[in-house]
N, C-alpha and C positions, 0 to 999 in steps of 0.2 A: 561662388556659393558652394558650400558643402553639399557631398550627397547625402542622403541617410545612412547608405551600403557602410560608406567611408567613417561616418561616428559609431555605426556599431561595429566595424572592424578596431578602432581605436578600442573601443570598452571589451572586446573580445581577447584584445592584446594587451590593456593595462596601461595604453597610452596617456598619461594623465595630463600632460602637458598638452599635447595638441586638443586633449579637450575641453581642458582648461581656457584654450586661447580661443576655441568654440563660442563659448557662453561668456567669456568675454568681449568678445569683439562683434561675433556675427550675429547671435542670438539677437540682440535688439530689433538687428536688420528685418529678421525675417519671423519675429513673432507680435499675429494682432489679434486684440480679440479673442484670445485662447488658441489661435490658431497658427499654427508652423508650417512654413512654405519652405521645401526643399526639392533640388535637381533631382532627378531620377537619372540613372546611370547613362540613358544618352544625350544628358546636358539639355535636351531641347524643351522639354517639358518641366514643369515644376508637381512635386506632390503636395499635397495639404493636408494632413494631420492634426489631431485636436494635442496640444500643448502635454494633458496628461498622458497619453496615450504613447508619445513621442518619449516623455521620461521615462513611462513604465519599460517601455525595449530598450530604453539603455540601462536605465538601475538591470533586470534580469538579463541580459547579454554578462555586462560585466559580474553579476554575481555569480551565475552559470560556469566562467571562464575562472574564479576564484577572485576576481581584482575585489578584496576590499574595502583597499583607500578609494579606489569610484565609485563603489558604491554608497561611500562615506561622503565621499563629495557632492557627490549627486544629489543623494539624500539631504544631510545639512544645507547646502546651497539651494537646492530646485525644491524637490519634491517634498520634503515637507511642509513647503508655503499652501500646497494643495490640500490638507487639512484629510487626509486620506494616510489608511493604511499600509503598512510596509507590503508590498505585492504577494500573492503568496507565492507565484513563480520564486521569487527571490527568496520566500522561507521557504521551499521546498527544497531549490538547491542546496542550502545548509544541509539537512536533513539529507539528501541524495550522496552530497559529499564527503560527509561527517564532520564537514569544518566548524571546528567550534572559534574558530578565528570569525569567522561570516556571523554565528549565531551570536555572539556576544557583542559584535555589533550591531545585531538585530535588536538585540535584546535592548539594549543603552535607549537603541531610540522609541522601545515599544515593547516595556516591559511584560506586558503580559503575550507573548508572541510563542509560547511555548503550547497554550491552549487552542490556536489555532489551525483549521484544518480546511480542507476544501467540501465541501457540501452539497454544491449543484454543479452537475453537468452545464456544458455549456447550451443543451437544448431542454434546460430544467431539470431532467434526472437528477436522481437521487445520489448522493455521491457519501460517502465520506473516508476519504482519502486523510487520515492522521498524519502527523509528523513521524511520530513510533513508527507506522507502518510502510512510510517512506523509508525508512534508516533502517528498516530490517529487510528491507525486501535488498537493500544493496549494503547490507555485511555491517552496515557503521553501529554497533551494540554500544558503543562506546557513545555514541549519541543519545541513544535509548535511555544510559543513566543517566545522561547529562539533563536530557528533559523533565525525566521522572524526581531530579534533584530541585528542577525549578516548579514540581507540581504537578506535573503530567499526568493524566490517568490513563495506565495502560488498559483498561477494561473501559475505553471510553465506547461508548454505541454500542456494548453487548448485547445481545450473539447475531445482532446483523453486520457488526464488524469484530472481528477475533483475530489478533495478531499470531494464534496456533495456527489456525485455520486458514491463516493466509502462509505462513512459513510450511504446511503441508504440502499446500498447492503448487507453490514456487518448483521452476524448474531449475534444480539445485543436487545437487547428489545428497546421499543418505546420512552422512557421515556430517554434513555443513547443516542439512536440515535439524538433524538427532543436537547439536548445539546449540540453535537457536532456540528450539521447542524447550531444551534444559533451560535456557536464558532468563525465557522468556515465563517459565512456571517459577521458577527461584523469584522470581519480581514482580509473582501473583497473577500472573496471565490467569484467567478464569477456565478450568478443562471443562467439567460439567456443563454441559450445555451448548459448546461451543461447535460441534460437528467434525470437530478434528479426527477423532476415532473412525469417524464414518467417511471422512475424505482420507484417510491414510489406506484405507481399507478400499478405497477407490485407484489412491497412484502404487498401492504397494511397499508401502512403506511399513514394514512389519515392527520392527526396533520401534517406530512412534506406537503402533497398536497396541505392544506392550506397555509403553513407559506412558501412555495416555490413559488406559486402562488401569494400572498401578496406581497412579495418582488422581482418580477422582470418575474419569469419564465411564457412562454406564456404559455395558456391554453390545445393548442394542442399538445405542445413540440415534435412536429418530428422530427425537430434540421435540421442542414444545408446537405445540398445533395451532401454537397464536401467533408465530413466524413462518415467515415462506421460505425459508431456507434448505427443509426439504419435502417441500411442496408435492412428490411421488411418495411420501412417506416410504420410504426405503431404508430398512436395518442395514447394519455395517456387514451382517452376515448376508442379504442378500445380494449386498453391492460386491462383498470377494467371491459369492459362488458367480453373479453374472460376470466377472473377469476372469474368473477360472483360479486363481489365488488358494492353491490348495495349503499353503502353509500358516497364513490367513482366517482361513476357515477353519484351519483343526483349531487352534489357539481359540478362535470366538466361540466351536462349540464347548471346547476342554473347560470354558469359564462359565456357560451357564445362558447364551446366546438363544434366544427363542429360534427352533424350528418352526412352527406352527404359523409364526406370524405373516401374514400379508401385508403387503403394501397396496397402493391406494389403487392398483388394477387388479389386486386379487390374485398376484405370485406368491409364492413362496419360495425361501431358497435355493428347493431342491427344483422347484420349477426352472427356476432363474437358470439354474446350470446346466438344465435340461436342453432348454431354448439353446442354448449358448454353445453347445455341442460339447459342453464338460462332461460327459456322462460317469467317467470315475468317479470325479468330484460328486454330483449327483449321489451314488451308491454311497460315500463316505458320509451324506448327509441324511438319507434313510434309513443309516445303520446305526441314526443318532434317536430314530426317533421316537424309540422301545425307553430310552434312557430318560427321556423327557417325559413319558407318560406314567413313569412308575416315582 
């Protein structure tokens, strides 16, 4: 009898044949009921598994690993008789890898497989993990169009999901982020409202404060008070005086940046840098605030 280890090392490696001779020969053996009994690696013990559960790790093993045809197999032969969705383990790897080889087989068997995304955590949280935002966060743009050609909405779950906002965050150098953020506005990414200005303003991302600000996003970017997104109500200027971000801060006062403003503990920026032991920063924010009152 087969172990498990041993069919997902085959679906890992592409082995089509030996799992072809699997589900021909042995499967009868050891599936009842919905249920699969197989050796556990010291032969002595058998494990039991529910039938779907046992397909779903091999379709994702082998999609994961690139194989295709198994997962063509697998699918057409097994797991479509189970009257369920293509996993989304196995649509995400598409999307992870940028195979459009995987996705256009995805697609054949579940056409509409481009709108699909993840939604709950495994302990009910809240989730929404897109495809887009799978394939941007590991380079694959070229999937991005590929999706957005089958229907995709990149402004899907706005501004609790923002694909700027997550290309801000990513830990990514300046130059890889500054492409994508371009990418991803050229394809109507949504800026206004999105919190990008106010997270760029957070890791230091100057080039985004500008070409974010240029193209739509306000100055102070708070964002809307019917989202928790930034739940300390914190301006972009008091998040680069609390980093110390002196280059930052000249640019957000030079545009028109409220000093005055507090956040939801009653800082203000100059406070913020105070705290913060910025104290230059601080003085260059004082010397702003003759300018704002007249």
């Amino acid at each position: 009898m087969v172990e498990l280890v041993t069919l997902t090392t085959w679906c890992s490696q592409g082995n089509l044949q030996d799992i072809e001779g699997f589900f021909t020969k042995e499967l009868p053996e050891v599936l009842e009921d919905g249920q699969i009994q197989l050796h556990t690696a010291d032969s002595a013990t058998r494990q039991t598994i529910s039938y779907n559960l046992f397909l779903t790790r091999l379709l994702n093993t082998a999609s994961e690993a690139g194989h295709v045809e198994v997962f063509e197999y697998l699918w057409d032969g097994f797991m479509k008789q189970q009257n369920v969705q293509v996993p989304w383990e196995t649509v995400k790897s598409a999307a992870r890898q940028g195979s459009l080889r995987l996705a256009e087989a995805i697609r054949k068997r579940e056409p509409g497989f481009s709108a699909r995304g993840e939604h709950k955590g495994p302990r009910g949280s809240r989730l929404s993990n897109t495809q887009i935002k799978v394939a941007l966060l590991h380079g694959n743009l070229h999937y991005i169009d590929y999706l957005l050609g089958l229907g995709a909405d990149i402004n899907e779950n706005f501004p609790e999901q923002s694909p700027i906002r997550a290309t801000v965050r990513a830990d990514i150098d300046d130059d890889i982020a500054m492409q994508r953020i371009r990418f991803l506005v050229e394809r109507g990414a949504l800026v206004k409202g999105s919190g990008a200005l106010r997270e760029s303003a957070r890791t230091g991302r100057f080039d985004a404060v500008q070409f974010l600000h240029k193209h739509g996003a306000d100055i102070d970017d708070i964002g809307d008070e019917s989202t928790n997104l930034n739940s300390s109500r914190q301006s972009a200027l008091i998040i680069a005086a609390t980093g110390g971000n002196e280059q930052i801060t000249r640019y957000l006062l030079q545009h028109g940046a409220s000093i005055n403003y507090q956040d939801q503990s009653g800082q203000t920026a100059q406070l913020a840098a105070e705290r913060n032991g910025h104290l230059k920063l601080a003085e260059i924010i004082a010397s702003n605030y003759s300018k704002e009152s007249t």
